[in-house]
TIKESE-707932 format. One line per 5 residues: number of its first residue (from 0); their letters; for each residue x, y, z of N, C-alpha, C, O, CB. Coordinates in nm, 3 decimals. Atoms other than C-alpha are relative to their C-alpha. Glycine has a CB too. Layout:
NUM> A> X Y Z X Y Z X Y Z X Y Z X Y Z ~ ...;
***
This chain:
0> XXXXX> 0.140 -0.009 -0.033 -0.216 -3.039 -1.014 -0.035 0.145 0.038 0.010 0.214 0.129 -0.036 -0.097 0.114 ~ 0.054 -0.188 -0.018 -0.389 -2.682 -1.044 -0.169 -0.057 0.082 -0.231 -0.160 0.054 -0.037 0.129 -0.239 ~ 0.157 -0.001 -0.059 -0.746 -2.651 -0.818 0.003 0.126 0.028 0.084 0.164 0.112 -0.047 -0.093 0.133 ~ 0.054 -0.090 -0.067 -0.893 -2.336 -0.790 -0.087 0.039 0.078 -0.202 -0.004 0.073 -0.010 0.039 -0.038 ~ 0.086 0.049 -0.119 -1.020 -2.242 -0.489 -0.144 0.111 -0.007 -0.252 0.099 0.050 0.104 0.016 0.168;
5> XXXXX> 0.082 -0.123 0.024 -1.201 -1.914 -0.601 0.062 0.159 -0.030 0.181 0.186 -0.016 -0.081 0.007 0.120 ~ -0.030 -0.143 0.061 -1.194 -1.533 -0.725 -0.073 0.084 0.045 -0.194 0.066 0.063 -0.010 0.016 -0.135 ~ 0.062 -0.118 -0.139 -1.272 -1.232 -0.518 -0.023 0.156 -0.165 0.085 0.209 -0.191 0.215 0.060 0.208 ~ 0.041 -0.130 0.080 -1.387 -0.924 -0.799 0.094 0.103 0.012 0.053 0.187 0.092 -0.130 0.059 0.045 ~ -0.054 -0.141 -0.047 -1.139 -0.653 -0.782 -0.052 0.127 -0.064 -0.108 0.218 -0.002 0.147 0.005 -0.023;
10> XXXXX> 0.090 -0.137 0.025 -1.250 -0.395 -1.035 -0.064 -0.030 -0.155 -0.166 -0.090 -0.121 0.111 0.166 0.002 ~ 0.034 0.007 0.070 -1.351 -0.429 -1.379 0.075 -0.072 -0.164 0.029 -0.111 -0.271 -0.038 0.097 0.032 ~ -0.068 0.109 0.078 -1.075 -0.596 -1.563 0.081 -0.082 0.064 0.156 -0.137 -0.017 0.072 0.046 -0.097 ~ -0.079 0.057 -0.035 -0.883 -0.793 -1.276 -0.091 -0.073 0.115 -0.197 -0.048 0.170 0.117 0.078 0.021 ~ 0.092 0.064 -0.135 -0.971 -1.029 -1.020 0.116 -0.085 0.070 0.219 -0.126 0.017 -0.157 -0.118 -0.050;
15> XXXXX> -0.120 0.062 -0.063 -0.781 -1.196 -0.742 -0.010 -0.173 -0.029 -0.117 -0.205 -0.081 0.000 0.042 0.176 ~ 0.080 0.129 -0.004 -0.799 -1.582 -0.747 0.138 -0.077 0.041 0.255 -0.067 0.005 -0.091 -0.055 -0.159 ~ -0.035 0.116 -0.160 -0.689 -1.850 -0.462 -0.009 -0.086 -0.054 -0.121 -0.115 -0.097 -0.093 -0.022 0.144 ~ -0.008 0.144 0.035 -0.551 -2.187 -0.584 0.076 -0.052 0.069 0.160 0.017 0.127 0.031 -0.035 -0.119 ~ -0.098 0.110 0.029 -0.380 -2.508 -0.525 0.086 -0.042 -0.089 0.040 -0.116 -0.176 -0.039 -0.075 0.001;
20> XXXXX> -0.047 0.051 0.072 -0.079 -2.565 -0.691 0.136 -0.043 -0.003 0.180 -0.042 0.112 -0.029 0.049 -0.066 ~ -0.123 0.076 -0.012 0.265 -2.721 -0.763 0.121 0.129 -0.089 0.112 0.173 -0.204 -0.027 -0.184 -0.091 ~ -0.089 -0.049 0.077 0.573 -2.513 -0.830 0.160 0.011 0.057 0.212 0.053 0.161 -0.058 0.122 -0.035 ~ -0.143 0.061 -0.028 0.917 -2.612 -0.852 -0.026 -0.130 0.080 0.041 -0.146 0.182 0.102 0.106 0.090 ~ -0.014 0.141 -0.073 0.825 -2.967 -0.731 -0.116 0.047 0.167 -0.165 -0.036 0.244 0.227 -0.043 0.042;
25> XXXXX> 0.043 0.010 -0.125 0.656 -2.808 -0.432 -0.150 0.081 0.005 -0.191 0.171 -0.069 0.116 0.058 0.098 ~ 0.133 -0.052 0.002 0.306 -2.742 -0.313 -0.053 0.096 0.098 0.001 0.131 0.202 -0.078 -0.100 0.004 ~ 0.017 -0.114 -0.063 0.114 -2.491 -0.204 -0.108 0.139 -0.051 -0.145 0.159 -0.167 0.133 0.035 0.004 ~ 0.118 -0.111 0.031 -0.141 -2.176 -0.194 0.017 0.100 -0.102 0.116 0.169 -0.078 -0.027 0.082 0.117 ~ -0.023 -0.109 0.017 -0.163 -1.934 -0.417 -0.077 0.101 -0.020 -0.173 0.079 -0.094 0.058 -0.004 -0.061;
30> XXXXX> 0.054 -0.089 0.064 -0.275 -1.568 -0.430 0.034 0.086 -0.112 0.143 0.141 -0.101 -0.021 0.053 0.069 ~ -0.051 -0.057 0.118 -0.242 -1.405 -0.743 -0.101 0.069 -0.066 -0.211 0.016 -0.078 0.058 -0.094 -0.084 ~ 0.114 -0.099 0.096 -0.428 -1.096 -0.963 0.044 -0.067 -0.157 0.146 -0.104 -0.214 0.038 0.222 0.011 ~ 0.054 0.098 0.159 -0.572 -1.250 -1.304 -0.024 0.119 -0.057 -0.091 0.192 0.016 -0.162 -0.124 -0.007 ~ 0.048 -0.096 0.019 -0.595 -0.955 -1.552 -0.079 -0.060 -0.134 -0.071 -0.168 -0.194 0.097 0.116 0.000;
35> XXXXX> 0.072 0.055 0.182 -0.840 -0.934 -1.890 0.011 0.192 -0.039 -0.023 0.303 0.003 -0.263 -0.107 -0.005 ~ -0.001 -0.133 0.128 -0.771 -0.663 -2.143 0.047 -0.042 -0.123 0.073 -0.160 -0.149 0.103 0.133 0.031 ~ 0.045 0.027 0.125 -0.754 -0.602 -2.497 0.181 -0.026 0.012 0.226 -0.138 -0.011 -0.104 0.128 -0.114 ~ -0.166 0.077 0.040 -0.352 -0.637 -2.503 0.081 -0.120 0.088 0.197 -0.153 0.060 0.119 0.125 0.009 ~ -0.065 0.105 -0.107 -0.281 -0.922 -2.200 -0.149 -0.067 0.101 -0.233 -0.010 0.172 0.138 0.108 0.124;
40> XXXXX> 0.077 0.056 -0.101 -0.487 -1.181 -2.034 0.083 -0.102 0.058 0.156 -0.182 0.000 -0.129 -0.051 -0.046 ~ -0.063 0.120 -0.081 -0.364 -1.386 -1.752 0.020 0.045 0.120 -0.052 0.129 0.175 0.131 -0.057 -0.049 ~ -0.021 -0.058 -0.147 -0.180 -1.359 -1.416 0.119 0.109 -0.020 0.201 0.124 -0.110 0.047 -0.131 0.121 ~ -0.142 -0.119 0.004 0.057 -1.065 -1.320 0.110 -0.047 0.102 0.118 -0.159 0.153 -0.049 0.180 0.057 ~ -0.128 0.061 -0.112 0.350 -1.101 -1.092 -0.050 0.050 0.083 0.022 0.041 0.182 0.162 0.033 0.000;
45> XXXXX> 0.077 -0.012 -0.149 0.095 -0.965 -0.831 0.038 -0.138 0.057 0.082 -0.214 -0.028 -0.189 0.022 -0.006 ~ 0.035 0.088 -0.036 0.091 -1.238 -0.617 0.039 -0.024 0.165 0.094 0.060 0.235 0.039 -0.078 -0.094 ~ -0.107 0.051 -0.087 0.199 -1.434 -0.326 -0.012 -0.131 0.046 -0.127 -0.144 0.087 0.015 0.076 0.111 ~ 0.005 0.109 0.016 0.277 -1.830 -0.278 0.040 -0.011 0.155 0.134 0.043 0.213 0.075 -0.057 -0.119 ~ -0.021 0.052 -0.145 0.202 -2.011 0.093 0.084 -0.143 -0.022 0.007 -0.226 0.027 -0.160 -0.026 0.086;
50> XXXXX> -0.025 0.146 0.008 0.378 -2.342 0.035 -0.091 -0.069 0.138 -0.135 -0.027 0.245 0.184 -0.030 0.009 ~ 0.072 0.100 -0.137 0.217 -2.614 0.253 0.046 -0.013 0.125 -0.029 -0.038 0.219 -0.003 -0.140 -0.022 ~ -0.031 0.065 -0.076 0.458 -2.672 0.470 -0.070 0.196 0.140 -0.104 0.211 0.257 0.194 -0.087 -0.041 ~ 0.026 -0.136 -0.104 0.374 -2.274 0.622 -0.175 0.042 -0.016 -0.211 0.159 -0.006 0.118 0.162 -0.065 ~ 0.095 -0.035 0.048 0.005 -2.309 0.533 -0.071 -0.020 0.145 -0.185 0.024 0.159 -0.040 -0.071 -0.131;
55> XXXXX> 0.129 0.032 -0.113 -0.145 -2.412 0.877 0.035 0.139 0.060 -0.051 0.225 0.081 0.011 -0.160 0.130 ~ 0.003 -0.139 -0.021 0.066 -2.113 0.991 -0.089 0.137 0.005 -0.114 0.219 0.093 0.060 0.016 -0.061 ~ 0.035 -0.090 0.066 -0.106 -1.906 0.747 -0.156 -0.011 0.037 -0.216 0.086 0.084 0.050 -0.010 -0.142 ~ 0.111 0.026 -0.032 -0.431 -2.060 0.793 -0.066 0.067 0.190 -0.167 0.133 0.215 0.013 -0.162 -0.030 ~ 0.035 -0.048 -0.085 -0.452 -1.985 1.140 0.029 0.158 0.090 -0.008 0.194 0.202 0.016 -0.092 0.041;
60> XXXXX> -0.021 -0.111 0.021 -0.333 -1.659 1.121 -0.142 0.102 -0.046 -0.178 0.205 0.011 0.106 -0.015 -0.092 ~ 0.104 -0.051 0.037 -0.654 -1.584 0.896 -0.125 -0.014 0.109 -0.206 0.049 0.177 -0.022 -0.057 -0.126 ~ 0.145 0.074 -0.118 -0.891 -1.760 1.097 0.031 0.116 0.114 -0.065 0.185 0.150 0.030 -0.223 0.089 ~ 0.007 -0.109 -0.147 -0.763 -1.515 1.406 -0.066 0.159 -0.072 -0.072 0.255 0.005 0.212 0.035 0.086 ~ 0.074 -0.121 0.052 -0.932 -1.223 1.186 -0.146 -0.011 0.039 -0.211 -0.107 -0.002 0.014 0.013 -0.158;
65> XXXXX> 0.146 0.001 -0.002 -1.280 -1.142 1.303 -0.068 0.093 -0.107 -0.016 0.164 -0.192 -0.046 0.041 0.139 ~ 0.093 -0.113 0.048 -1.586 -0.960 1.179 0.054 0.112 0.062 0.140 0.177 0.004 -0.154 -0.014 0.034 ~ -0.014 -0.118 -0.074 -1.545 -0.710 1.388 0.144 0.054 -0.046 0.133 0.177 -0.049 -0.015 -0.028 0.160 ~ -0.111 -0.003 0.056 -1.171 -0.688 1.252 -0.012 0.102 -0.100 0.038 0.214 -0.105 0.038 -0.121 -0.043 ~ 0.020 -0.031 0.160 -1.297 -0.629 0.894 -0.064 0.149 0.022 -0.017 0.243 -0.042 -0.119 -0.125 -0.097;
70> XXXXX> 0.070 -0.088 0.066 -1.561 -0.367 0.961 0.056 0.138 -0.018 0.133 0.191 0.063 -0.114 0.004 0.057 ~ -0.034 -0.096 0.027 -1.517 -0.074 0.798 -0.065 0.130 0.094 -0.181 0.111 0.131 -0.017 -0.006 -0.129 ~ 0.002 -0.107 -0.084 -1.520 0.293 1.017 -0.081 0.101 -0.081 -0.061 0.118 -0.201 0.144 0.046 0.043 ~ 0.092 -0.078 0.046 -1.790 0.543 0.963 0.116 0.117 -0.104 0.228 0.150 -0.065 -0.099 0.068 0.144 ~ -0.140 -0.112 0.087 -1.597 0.819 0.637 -0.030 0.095 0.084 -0.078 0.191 0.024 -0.006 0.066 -0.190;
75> XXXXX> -0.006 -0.133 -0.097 -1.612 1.062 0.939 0.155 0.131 -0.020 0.265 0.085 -0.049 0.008 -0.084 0.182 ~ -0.136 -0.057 -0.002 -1.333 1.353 0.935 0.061 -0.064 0.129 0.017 -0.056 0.244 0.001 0.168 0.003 ~ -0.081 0.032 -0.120 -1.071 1.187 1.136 0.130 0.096 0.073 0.216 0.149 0.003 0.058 -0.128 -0.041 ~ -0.132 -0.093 -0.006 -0.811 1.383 1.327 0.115 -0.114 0.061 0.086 -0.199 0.144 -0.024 0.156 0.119 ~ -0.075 0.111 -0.024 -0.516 1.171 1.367 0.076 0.001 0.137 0.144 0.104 0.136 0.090 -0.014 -0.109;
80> XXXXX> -0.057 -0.002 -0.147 -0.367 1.124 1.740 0.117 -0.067 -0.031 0.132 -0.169 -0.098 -0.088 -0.074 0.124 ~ -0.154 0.065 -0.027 0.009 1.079 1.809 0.028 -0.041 0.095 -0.005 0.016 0.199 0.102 0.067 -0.010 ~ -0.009 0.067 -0.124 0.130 0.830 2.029 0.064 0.081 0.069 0.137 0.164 0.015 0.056 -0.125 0.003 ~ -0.056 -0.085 -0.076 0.235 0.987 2.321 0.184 -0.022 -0.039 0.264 0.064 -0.075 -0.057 -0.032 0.163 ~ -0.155 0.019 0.048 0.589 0.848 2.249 0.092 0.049 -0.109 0.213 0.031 -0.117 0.012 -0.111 -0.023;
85> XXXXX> -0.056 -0.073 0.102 0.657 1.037 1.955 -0.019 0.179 0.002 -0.090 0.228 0.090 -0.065 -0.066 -0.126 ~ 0.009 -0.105 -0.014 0.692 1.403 1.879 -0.030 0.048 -0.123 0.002 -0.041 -0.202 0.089 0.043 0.059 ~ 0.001 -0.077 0.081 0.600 1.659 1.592 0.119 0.078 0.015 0.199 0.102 0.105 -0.109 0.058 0.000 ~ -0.092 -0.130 0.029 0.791 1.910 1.423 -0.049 0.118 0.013 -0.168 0.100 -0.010 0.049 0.010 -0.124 ~ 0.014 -0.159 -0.018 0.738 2.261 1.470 0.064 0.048 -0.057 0.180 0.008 -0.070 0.016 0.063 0.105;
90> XXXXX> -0.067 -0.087 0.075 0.810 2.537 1.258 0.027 0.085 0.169 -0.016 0.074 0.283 -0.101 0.080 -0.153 ~ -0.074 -0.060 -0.086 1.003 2.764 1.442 -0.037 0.126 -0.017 -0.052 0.171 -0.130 0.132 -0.023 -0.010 ~ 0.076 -0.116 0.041 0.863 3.104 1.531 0.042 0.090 -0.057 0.164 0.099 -0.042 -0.049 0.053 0.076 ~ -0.019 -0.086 0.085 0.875 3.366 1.320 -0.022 -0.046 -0.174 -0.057 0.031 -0.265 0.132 0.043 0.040 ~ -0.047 0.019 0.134 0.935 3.143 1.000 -0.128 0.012 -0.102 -0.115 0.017 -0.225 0.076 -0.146 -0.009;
95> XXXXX> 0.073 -0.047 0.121 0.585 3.205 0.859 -0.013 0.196 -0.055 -0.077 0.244 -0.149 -0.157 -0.065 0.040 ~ -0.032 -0.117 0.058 0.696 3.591 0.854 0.123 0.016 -0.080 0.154 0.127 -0.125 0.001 0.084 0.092 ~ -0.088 -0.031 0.058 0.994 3.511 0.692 -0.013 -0.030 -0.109 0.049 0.023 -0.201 0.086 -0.027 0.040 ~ 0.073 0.045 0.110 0.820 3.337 0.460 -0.050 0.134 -0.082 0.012 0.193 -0.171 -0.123 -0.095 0.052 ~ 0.065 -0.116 0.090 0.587 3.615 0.337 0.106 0.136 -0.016 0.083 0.199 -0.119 -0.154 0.054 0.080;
100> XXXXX> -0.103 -0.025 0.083 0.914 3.835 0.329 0.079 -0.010 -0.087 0.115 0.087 -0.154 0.032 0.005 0.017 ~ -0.050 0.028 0.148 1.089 3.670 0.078 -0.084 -0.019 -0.117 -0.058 0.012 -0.233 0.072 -0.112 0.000 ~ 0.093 -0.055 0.131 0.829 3.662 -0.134 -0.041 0.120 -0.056 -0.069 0.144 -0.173 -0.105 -0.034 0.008 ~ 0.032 -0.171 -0.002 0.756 4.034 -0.080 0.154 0.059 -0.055 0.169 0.181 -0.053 -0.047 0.073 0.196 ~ -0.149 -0.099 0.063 1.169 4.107 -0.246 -0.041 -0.019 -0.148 -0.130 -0.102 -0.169 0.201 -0.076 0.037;
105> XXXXX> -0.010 0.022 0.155 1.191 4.132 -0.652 0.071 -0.109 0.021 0.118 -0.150 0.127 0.069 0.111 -0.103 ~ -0.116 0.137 -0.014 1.385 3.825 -0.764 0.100 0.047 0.029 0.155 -0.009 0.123 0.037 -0.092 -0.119 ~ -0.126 -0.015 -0.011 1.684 4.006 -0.784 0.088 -0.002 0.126 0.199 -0.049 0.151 0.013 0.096 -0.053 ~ -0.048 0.016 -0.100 1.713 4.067 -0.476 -0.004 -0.089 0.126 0.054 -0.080 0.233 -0.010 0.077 0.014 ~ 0.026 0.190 -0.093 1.604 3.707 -0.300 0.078 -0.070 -0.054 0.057 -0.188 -0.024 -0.156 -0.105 -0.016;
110> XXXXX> -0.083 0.090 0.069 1.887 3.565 -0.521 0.086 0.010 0.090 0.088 0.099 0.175 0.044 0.020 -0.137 ~ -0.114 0.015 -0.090 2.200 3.428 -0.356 0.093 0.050 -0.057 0.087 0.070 -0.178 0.036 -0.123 0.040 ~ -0.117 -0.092 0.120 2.533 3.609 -0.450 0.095 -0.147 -0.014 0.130 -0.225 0.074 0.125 0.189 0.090 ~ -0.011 0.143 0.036 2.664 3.318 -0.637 0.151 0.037 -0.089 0.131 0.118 -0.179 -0.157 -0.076 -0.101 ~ -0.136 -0.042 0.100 3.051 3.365 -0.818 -0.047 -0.042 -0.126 -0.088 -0.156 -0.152 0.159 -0.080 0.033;
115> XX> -0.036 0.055 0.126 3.049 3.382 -1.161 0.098 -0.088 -0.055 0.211 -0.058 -0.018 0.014 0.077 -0.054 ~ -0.099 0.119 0.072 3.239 3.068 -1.373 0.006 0.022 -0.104 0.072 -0.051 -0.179 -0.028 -0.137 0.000;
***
């Protein structure tokens, strides 16, 4: 038994779509991307299958999503904050003058002395 439950738009040749169905003997949700083009129509191995028995799980998992959850954040420039618990790297001083020195040698002489074989 297949029931579909519906199809969400993704872009112009694929769409997601939410069913009921049976596989391997057992039942259960599925999400899965549906594609249409000129060389393949159908589903892709996008997907992902709730069986029933983990569906109230799943169900109330969604349900704990609000509006307020979803909405999307003004496209402001964001600057990103690090938890205090973590640290950056640091270049180490000097290394952007050592930088523009090795670029400032001919090749020959920024090469490594390497044994001939």
């Amino acid at each position: 038994m297949e029931k579909d439950i519906g199809r969400i738009k993704k872009n112009d040749t694929s769409e997601i779509v939410v069913r009921v169905d049976n596989f391997a003997g057992r039942k259960g949700l599925t999400i899965r991307e549906f594609i249409t083009t000129d060389r393949y129509t159908g589903f892709t191995k996008s997907g992902v299958k709730i069986f029933a028995d983990n569906f109230q799980n799943f169900k109330e998992m969604i349900n704990s999503v609000t509006d307020e959850d979803m909405k999307e954040e003004p496209a402001e420039e964001k600057t990103e904050e690090i938890p205090k618990d973590q640290t950056t790297l640091e270049k180490p001083e000097g290394s952007e003058e050592k930088a523009a020195e090795s670029q400032e040698k001919p090749a020959e002489e920024s090469k490594e002395n390497l044994p001939d074989y």
